[in-house]
C-alpha positions, 0 to 999 in steps of 0.5 A, a space after each residue: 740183851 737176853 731178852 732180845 737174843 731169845 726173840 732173835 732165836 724164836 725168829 730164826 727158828 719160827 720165821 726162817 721155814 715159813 719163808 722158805 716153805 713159801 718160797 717153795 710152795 710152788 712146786 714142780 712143773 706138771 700138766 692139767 689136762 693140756 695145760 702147764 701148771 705149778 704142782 704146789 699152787 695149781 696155777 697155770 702157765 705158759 712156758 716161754 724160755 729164752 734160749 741160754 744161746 743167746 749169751 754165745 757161750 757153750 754150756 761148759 763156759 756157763 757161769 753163775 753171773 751168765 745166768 743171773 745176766 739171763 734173769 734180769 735181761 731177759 726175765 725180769 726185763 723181757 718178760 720171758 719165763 725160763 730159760 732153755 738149755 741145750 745140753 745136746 749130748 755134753 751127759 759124758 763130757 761138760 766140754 763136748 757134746 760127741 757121744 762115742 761108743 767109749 761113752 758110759 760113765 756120766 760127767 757129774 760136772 755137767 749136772 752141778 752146772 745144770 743144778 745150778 741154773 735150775 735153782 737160779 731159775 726156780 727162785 727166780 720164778 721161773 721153770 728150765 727147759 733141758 734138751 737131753 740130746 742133739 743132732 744123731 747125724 752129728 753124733 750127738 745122741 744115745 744112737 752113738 752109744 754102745 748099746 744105742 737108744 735106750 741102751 745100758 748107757 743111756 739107762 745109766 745116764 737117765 738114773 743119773 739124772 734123776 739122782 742127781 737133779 731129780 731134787 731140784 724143782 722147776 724143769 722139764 726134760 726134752 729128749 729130741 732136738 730141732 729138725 730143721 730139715 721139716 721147716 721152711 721158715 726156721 726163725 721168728 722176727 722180732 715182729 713174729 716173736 710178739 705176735 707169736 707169744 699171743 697166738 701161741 696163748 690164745 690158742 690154750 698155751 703153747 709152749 715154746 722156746 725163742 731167742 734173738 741170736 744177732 748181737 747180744 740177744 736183746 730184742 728192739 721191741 723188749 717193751 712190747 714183749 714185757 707187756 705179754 709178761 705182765 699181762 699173763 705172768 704178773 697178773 696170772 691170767 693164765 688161769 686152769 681150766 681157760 678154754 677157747 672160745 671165738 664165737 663170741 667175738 671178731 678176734 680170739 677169745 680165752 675163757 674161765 667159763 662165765 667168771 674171766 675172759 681174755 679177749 684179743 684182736 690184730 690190726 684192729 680199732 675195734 673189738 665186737 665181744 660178749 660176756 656172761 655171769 656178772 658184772 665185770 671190770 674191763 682194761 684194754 692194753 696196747 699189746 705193741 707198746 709198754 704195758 698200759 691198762 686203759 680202764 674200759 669200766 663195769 659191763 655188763 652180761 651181753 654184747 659189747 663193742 670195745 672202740 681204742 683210740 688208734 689201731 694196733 694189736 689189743 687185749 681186753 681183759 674182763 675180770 
């Protein structure tokens, strides 16, 4: 018994901070060049949160299971990586989001439910998107303070916020709010949504917020969104350093110099592209539907010419 008691302890006291310093390894959200990347690994990724509106909640009615809800959903089962929350203002008061110039003493309820969807979202593998206000029309900014914009209550606030949730790893903070006054078409079909996580990344890995805000938020094609997340974020080809390069093909192209390359095409039952360096292994998926690797074998440095069975949106990984 005493011999076991004493493996237990060394266990607990060996066993238990490695796994944690593991958990954490990843570290904060930073940027490489244009990129996003983990701080501790150095890996690469593009930000896709989806918006905490889709569970029709304000944020003072935000719960942990709300959040764990948005995990499984919407994370694990749509592939989206975070989550964007819209504090819009609710700094003075978790309940409301209008700013008065009365306003100057922080709500620290806001920040516990905030450093709790953070943690969630962080352990769950992903990084939290924060809108630090809303709309100045409606009164939802620091320009409704005393003191305005950058005055001594929104100097107060921001040492707040760094007190309280600067420990917390895995967010980032915007300062302004949608304008929706500068744009024509304001929200994306489920079609645009899929092809606009691919265009988004292969264009160099723009971030970007979405959300299916009619009925309980999930989309009719989470399938085809999930094969995104598994392409990019499950099999980290979002690699540091990728570059675009579409003169080497008919359709887009990312590049890791000569040693990986990410090639994809719309619309299309054929794909003309080049490699260079070694012999590489080469999958196609179908980007429409569930993820699936077609396995296109070895190639070669030089042209080639990738032919699917039927036409669709195609990726083509070279590794």
């Amino acid at each position: 018994m005493l011999k076991i008691n004493i493996q237990l302890i060394l266990f607990c006291i060996f066993i238990f901070p490695f796994s944690l310093l593991f958990a954490q390894e990843r570290g904060e959200v930073g940027t490489f060049g244009d990129q996003f990347i983990w701080t501790g690994t150095g890996e690469a990724f593009v930000p896709n949160y989806i918006m905490m509106d889709v569970l029709g909640k304000e944020l003072h009615e935000i719960k942990p299971a709300d959040i764990d809800y948005l995990i499984e959903e919407f994370m694990i089962g749509h592939g989206f990586n975070g989550i964007h929350v819209p504090v819009l203002g609710r700094w003075f008061h978790l309940e409301s989001n209008d700013v008065t110039e009365a306003d100057s003493i922080p709500d620290p309820e806001t920040t516990t439910v905030l450093a709790m969807i953070i943690k969630k979202v962080y352990d769950a593998g992903g990084s939290t998107y924060l809108w630090l206000w809303g709309d100045a029309q409606r009164g939802w900014t620091s320009k409704s303070t005393k003191d305005g914009i950058m005055g001594k209550q929104e100097q107060r606030l921001l040492d707040h916020i760094a007190e309280t949730l600067g420990p917390s790893k895995g967010w980032m903070l915007g300062y302004g709010f949608d304008l929706w006054e500068w744009v024509g078409e304001k929200d994306y079909s489920e079609e645009e949504t899929l092809r606009g996580l691919w265009h988004h990344t292969m264009a160099g890995g723009i971030g970007a917020i979405w959300g299916n805000l009619n009925g309980d938020g999930i989309y009719g094609n989470k399938e085809a969104l999930k094969c995104y997340g598994i392409f990019w974020n499950e099999n980290r080809r979002f690699k540091k350093g990728l570059v675009v390069d579409n003169a080497i093909t008919d359709g887009f192209c990312l590049r890791e110099s000569d040693r990986s390359f990410v090639f994809y095409k719309e619309n299309t039952q054929k794909i003309n592209y080049q490699i260079e360096g070694q012999p590489k292994k080469v999958i196609a998926v179908d980007t429409r539907k569930p993820y699936h690797e077609l396995d296109q074998g070895i190639k070669r440095k030089g042209q080639h010419q990738f032919e699917a069975p039927y036409p669709s949106d195609w990726a083509l990984a070279v590794e």
